[in-house]
C-alpha positions as CSV (number, residue, x, y, z in Angstrom):
1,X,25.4,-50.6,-1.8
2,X,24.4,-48.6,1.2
3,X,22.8,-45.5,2.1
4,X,26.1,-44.0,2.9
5,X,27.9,-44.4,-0.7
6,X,25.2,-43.5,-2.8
7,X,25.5,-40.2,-0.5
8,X,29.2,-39.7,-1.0
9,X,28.2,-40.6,-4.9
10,X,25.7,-38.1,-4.8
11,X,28.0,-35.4,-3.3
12,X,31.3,-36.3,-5.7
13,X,29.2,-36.5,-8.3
14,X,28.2,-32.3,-8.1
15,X,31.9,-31.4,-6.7
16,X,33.4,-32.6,-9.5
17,X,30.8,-30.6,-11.6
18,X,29.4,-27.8,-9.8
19,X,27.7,-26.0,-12.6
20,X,25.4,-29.3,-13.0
21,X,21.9,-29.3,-12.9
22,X,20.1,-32.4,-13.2
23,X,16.5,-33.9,-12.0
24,X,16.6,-36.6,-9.4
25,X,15.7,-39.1,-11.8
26,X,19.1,-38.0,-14.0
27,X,20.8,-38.2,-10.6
28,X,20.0,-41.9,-10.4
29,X,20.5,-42.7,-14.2
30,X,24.1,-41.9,-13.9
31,X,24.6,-43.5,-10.8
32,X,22.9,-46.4,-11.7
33,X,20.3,-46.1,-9.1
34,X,16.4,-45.8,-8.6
35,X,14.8,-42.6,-8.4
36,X,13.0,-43.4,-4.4
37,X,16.8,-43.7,-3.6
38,X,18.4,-41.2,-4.7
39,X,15.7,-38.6,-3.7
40,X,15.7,-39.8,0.0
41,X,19.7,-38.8,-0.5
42,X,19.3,-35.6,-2.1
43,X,16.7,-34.7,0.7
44,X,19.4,-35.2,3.3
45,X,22.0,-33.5,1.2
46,X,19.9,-30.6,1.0
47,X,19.0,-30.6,4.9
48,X,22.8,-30.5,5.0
49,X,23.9,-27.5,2.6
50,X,25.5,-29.6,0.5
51,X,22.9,-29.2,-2.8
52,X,20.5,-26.9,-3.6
53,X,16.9,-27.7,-5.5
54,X,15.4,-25.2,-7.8
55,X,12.5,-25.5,-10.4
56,X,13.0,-25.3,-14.1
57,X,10.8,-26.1,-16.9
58,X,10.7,-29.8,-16.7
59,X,10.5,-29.1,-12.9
60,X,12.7,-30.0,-10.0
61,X,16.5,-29.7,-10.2
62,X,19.3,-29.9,-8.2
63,X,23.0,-28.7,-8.2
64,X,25.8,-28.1,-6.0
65,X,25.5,-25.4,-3.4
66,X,29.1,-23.5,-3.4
67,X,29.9,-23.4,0.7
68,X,30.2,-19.6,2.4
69,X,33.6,-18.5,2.4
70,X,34.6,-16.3,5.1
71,X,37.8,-14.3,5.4
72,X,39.1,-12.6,8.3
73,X,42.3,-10.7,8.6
74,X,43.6,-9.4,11.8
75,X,44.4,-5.6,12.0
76,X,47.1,-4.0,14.4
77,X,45.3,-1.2,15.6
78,X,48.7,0.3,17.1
79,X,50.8,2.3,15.1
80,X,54.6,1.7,15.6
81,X,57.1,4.3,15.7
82,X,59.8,3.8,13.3
């Protein structure tokens, strides 16, 4: 398998659980894939916003960086006679 599906993989993989947290070497145990791999993926998923790495005790992690959500509502600044 390519470059490309063990990115999309990758990605699916932390939508589908966005509270997970898991080394790169847990990464490439569940997907069945070597840990050189799967952290040249995560390093482009992270260049793209996609994940997030953070240190814990056992040291690098990564999980699922929720996107920015931006809301804009249009306001009438005229007032209308009734």
């Amino acid at each position: 398998m390519g470059k490309k599906n063990l990115q999309l993989e990758c990605m699916f993989l932390f939508q589908a659980n966005p509270k997970l947290k898991l080394s790169a070497n847990e990464i490439g145990t569940k997907l069945g894939r070597n840990n050189e791999e799967v952290q040249q993926i995560l390093e482009i998923l992270i260049h793209q916003g996609i994940i997030e790495q953070s240190k814990d005790a056992d040291g690098a992690v990564f999980c699922y960086k929720e996107p920015a959500t931006i809301v804009e509502f249009g306001v009438n600044n005229k007032l209308e006679k009734l």
